[in-house]
Steps between C-alpha positions, in 0.01 A plus 500: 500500500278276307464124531653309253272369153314206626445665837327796389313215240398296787391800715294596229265166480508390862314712716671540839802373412845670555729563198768344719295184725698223483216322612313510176857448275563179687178359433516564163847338510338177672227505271725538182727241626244233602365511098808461394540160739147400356522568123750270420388213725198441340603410176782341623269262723271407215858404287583284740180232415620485134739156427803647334504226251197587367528880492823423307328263243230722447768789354 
């Protein structure tokens, strides 16, 4: 039987790495999940100094 799509993908890049290590998926879970923490924080943090009065007066 043949691993699924992005197993037999991932096999094919990584050298040493099972089609089916869970290892390797849940990093790439963690890492996935921790940019999508970060990405919208940063912006959001740098809104946050901005006076609402005069970000609405300026439009």
């Amino acid at each position: 039987m043949k691993p699924p799509g992005p197993s037999r993908f991932l096999s094919a890049l990584l050298f040493d790495v099972a089609p089916t290590d869970p290892v390797t998926y849940g990093g790439v879970a963690a890492l996935l999940a921790a940019a999508g923490l970060v990405a919208p924080y940063l912006p959001a943090r740098r809104a946050l100094r901005i006076d609402p009065k005069v970000a609405l007066a300026v439009e």
